[in-house]
Each structure stands twice: as C-alpha cells, then as structure tokens.
N, C-alpha and C positions, 0 to 999 in steps of 0.2 A: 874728468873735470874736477877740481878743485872746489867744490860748495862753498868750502870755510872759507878761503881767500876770497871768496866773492860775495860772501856774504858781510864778511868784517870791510871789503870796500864798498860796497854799496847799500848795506839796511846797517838803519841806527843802530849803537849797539845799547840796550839799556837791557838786555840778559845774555846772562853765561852759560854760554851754550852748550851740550853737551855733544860729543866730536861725533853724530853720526847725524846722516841726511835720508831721511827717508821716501823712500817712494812709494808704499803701498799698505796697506791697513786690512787684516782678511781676521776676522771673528775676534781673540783674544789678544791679538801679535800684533807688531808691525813688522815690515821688511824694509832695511835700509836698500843703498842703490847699490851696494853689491851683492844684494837677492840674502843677506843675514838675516834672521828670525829673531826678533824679542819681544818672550812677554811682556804685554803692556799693562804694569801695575801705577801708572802714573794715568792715565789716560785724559790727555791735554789738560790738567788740574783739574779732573773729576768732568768736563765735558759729555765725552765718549760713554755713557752712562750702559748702553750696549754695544760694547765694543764697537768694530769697526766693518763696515759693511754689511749690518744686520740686513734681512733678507725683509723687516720693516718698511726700516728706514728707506731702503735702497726702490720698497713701491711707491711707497710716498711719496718720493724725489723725480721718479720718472713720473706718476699719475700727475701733482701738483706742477710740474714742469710742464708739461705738455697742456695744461692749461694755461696759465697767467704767471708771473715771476714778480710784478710788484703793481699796485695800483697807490694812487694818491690816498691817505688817510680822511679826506671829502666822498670817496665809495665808501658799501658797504665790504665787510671782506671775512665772507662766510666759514674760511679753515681759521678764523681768529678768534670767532663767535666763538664757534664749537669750542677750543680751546680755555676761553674764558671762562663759559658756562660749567663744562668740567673741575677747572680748577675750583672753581664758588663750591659747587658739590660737594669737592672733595677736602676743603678748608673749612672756611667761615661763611658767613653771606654779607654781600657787599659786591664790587663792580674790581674790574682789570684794568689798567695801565699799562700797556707793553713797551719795551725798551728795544733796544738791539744790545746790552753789554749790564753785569752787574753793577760795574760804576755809575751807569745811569743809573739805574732803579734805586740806589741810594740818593744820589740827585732828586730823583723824584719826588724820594721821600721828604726829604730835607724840604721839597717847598711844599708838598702837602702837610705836613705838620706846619711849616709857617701860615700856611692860608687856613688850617683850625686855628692853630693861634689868634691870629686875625680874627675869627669871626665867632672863636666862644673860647678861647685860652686867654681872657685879658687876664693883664697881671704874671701873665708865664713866658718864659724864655728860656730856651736852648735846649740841649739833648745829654741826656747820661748815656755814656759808652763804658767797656769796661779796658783797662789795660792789657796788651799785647791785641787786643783785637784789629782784626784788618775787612774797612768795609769800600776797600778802593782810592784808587790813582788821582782824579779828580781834583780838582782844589776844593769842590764842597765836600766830597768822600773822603777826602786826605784832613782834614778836619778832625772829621770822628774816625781816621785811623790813627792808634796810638802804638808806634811802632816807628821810634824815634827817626831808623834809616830810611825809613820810606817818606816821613811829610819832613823831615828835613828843615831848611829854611823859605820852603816857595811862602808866596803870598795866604794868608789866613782871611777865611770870610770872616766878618766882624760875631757872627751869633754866639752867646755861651755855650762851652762843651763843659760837662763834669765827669773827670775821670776814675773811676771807682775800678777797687780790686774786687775781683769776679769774688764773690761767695761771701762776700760782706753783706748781708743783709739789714745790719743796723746802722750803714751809714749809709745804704741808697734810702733807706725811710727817712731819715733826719734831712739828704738831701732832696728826697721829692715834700716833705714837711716844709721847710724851712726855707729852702730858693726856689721852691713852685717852677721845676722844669718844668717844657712843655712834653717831652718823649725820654722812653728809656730804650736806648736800641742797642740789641745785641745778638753775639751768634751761638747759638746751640751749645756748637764745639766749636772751640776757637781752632780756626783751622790753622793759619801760618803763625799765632801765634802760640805753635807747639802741640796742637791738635791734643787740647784739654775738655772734656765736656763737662759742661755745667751740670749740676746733680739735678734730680728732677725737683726736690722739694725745694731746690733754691730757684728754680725759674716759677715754681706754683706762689713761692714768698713774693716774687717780686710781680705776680700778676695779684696779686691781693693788694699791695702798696699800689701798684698803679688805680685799682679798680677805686680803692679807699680813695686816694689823693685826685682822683679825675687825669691822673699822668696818661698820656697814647704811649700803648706796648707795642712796640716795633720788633718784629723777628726778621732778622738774616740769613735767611735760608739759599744766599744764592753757593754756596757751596754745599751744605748739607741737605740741600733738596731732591726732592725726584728718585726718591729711594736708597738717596746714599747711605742712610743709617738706620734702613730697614724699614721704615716708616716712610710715608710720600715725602712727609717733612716732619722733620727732626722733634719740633716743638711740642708732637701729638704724640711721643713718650710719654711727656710729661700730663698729657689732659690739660694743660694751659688755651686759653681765647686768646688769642693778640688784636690789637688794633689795626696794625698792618703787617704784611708779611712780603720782604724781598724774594727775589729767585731770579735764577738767570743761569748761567752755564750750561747743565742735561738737560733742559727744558726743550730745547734745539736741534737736541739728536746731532749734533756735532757743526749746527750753523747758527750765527750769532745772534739771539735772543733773551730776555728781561723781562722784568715786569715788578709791577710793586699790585698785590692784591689788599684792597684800600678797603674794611669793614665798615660797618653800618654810620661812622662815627663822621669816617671821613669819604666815603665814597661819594659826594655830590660835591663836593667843594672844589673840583677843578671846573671849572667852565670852558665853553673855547675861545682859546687863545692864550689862556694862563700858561699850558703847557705844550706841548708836541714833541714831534719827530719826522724826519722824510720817508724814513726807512721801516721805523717798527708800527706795529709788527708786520714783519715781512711774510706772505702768504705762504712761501717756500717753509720758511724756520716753522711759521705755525703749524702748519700742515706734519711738516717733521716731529710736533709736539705731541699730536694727535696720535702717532702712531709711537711713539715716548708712550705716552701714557697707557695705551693699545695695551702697551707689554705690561709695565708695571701695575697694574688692576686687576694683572690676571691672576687669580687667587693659584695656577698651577705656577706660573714664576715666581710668585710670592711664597710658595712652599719649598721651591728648587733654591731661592733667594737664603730665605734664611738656614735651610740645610748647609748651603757653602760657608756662611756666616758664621755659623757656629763650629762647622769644624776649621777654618780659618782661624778663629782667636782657640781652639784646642789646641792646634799645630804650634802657636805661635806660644803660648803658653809652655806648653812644653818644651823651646826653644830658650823662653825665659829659666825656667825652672833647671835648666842644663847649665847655663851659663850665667848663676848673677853677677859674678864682678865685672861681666860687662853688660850686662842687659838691666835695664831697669823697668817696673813693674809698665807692661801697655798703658798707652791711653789712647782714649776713644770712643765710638761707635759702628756698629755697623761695616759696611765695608770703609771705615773712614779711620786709620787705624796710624797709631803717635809711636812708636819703639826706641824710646831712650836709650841710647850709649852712653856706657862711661869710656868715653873716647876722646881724644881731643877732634876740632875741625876738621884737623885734615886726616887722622884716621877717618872718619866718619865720608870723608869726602874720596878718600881710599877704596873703601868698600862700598860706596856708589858704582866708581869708574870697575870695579874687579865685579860686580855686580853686570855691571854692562858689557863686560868683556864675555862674560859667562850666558849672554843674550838676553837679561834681566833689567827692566828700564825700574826704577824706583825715585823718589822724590828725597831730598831733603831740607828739612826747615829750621829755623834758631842753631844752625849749623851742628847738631849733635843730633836729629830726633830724624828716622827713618820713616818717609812717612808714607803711607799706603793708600791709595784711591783706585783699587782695581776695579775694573769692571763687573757689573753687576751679574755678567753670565760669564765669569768667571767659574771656572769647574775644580772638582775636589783636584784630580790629575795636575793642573797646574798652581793648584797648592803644594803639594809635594814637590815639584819642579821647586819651585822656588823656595820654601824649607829646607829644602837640600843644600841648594846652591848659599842660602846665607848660613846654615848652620856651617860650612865648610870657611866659608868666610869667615864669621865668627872662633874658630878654631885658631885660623891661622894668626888672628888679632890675638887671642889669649897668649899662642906661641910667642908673637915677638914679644906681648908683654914682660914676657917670662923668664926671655934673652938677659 
C-alpha cells in the first residue's frame, strides 16, 4: 500500500513529511510497515517523554480504560485531581487549567492575563515575547509567535505584543517601566527557534523587573517540561517564581493534553463560564500523566536520567571537537539538544534523510540546526548508535566539502 499517495490525497498537507509510515513504537524505536527499526530521537516533538509503549503507560491505559474514557467537565474527575495536586506540589502554589494541545494553554493564558488585567492591571496592556520564540498555531498563540513563516499574514487579535531580543535585559525593564505590559512570556530554551537557552541569570533578571514593575511572569514550558532538560520544568534551573506556567506535549504519555498552572496572583480569576473545554482534561491523558510523572519523581530515573545526559552532551562534544568547520559549538539543555552546521539547507536536510536511511529519526529546525528531543529512557548503547552513525555522516560532508 502506498501511504504517501494517500496520504498527499486525502489529509491536509500543512508538514513535510518524512517518506516512512510507521506501524509500531516498542521502548526506544519505532518500526515502519516494512518491520524497519529507528531510533527515535525526535519523539513526536518531545511527546513520547518515555518512549514508546512503556510498561507505565501501557497500565495506565488498560486500568484507566476499563473504567471511564471521558466524563462531562459538570463531574468531578479524580485522575485530574490527582494530577493537578502533583503539579502545584512540584511548581508553585496556585490551581490547574487543563487543555487538550499546547496552543490552548497559551490561549488560556492569553485570556487569563487579560481577565488580571481587567481586574487589577488598570493601565497595563499586552504581553512581551522574545524573538524567534514559538508559542503556537492559533491566532492568539500566532500572535506571540515571532517566527515571521509561521503567523504570516492571517488575522492579528487586536492586544499589544512587544518583541524583545532574548538577553536584553535593559530594554525589557525600560519596556515593562515605560508601556506597563501586562505579561512577559517566554520559553526556557527556545526550541524551534534554534533550540537557544536562556542563561539562568537572565531569566532570575527578568523575574526581578517583573516582581519590581508588578509585570505577570509567564513560563512556556510546553516543550521543555516534564523533564526534558532534566529538571520537571526547565524554569527551576534557574530558582525563578513565575506567575503562570504553560505545558502540554509529555504531560500525556503520548495523548493529547495542556494545561496553564495559574499562581496565587491569577488562580481565581476564571470563573464559570469565562473559560472551558469539552474534552480536557480527558481522564485517559490524565491518568497517563499520573503515571508520566510516577516515572520522573523517581529519584532512581532521575539518577539513570542524568547519567545518560551527561554522557550524551560528552559524546556530542567530542563529535564537535572532531569536526569544527562543520559543527558549531551545542546548544541547549538537557535531553533538549541545538547542533549547529556549517552547512547549507539542503546539506543539512541530506544528513537528516542519510540519517534515516541508517534507521536514525532526528529533527531539524531554522533549517541548519540538528535538533535532538530523545527520549528520556534513552540508554548510553544508543548513544553510541547514533554518534557513530552522524560522525560517519559528518565525515562524509567534510569529504564532499573538500572535493
């Protein structure tokens, strides 16, 4: 059977696909439908937070299945509770929001900051973002994405956005000083835009301007959450408070879930009816969260966690150190990992597809930067796998160079 043909006739096409169809997902890997094996270093854009068919996840989904699959958000719904109360634990204190998709949970924010505004931000309007940052699809998340090919020309909500370059610190104060935003929202590490992280004393700078100026600190954590960069969420590197905090993606165990966890400031200000959902949170995905977070809390994954992490960016280092005129220095966190080439696109887009050939799935973003989101139970053995496999790649790029 033909996928691609059927797939380019019948689903939209708004991504470029990459030419394998898969049918199956067992710990690290997936298998296409002619039974091929690839590591999965993409893992549906950070999703798949434990790989694929964890032996978790997989009781979760039978226990929580065999009970209920969705109740109206009018019940109570006890695997959401649970979840909520965990997260508050393991954040800030304040109350949960859940979504079904990280584009809501920016949504959400977007009107929970407007309804503070409203009711003690007089005089404040709009939100600071930073440039290249991406916080969703959305027309109100396309807004504060600054990432010219993606908000394009559709429709603009009317609210002020102020776009600042990441690591300026003396013109987000002059702009939370001087135009009295109501929010400063941003991500960690900017992930598609070039998976850059923010340093820690620049995000501790900009919760000091916020705390000064009365600004709401917004963290984006629906990519770097959930232990992508070794931390639950990203932000508690730095020893920062936010206001509110996004997430969404791993939260799910691989089914569609959000949330915006909303601090002491703004956690009463939705009432019912301001906001909803039919779907979130759905007792399946929460339930799947519960056992998410099962794993990552366990102080023995957390040691097995960062062990791989660290020989992960040794490997890779030494891959840089081999090769500089085409490798440029990492960026990154955690398993959340940027590999600049001096390459053009389509090299770059070369050693993707020779990548995949070799049973290696990998991401790439601002079309030069390789980008890594493996899985968290990712093991040293398929470090090496894959060091291997791009060192030889990388070889053969310096070769034609050289032609």
């Amino acid at each position: 059977m033909d996928w691609r043909l059927l797939d380019e006739q019948y689903i939209v096409s708004t991504y470029k696909r990459l030419p394998i169809a898969i049918a199956k997902g067992e710990g690290n890997y997936l298998y296409d439908t002619h039974g091929k094996r690839y590591l999965d270093l993409f893992t549906g854009l950070a999703v798949n937070a434990l790989g694929h068919s964890h032996p978790s996840i997989l009781r979760a989904l039978r226990e929580q299945g065999e009970s209920f699959l969705h109740i109206s958000n009018v019940f109570l719904n006890p695997p959401a509770i649970r979840l909520a109360q965990r997260l508050i634990e393991q954040t800030i204190p304040g109350k949960v929001f859940f979504t079904n998709s990280g584009a809501e949970a920016t949504e959400a924010a977007i009107k929970l900051i407007h309804k503070w505004t409203a009711a003690e931000g007089a005089g404040r309007a709009g939100i600071v973002v930073l440039k290249n940052s991406f916080h969703g699809r959305t027309l109100g998340a396309l807004r504060l994405t600054r990432q010219p090919h993606v908000y394009q020309d559709f429709p603009q909500p009317a609210f002020p956005v102020y776009e600042l370059d990441a690591g300026d610190l003396e013109e987000l104060r002059k702009v939370c000083e001087e135009q009295r935003p109501a929010a400063v929202l941003l991500e960690p590490v900017l992930g598609s835009g070039g998976v850059v992280p923010l340093p820690a004393l620049y995000l501790q700078g900009i919760g000091e301007v916020c705390q000064r100026t009365g600004t709401l600190f917004a963290i984006d954590e629906i990519q770097t959450g959930m232990g992508r960069t070794g931390k639950l969420f990203a932000y508690q590197h730095a020893g920062v408070r936010p206001d509110l905090i996004l997430f969404a993606k791993a939260v799910g165990g691989g089914l569609p879930l959000g949330g915006v966890i909303a601090g002491e400031r703004v956690q009463d200000l939705f009432k019912p009816g301001d906001h909803g959902t039919t779907f979130a949170p759905s007792p399946l995905s929460a339930a799947l969260g519960n056992a998410v977070l099962d794993e990552l809390l366990d102080p023995v994954f957390q040691t097995r966690l960062q062990d791989v992490i660290d020989y992960l960016w040794e490997r890779l280092g030494q891959l840089v150190s081999r090769y500089p005129k085409l490798l440029q220095p990492l960026r990154g966190k955690g398993m959340m990992i940027g590999i600049p080439l001096h390459a053009s696109a389509e090299e770059a887009s070369r050693l993707q597809q020779n990548l995949l050939d070799k049973g290696i799935l990998v991401d790439v973003t601002q079309k030069t930067i390789v980008r890594l989101l493996p899985p968290l139970t990712l093991a040293r053995q398929d470090v090496d796998r894959f060091i291997e496999a791009m060192g030889r790649e990388i070889e053969k790029l310096a070769a034609a160079k050289e032609e």
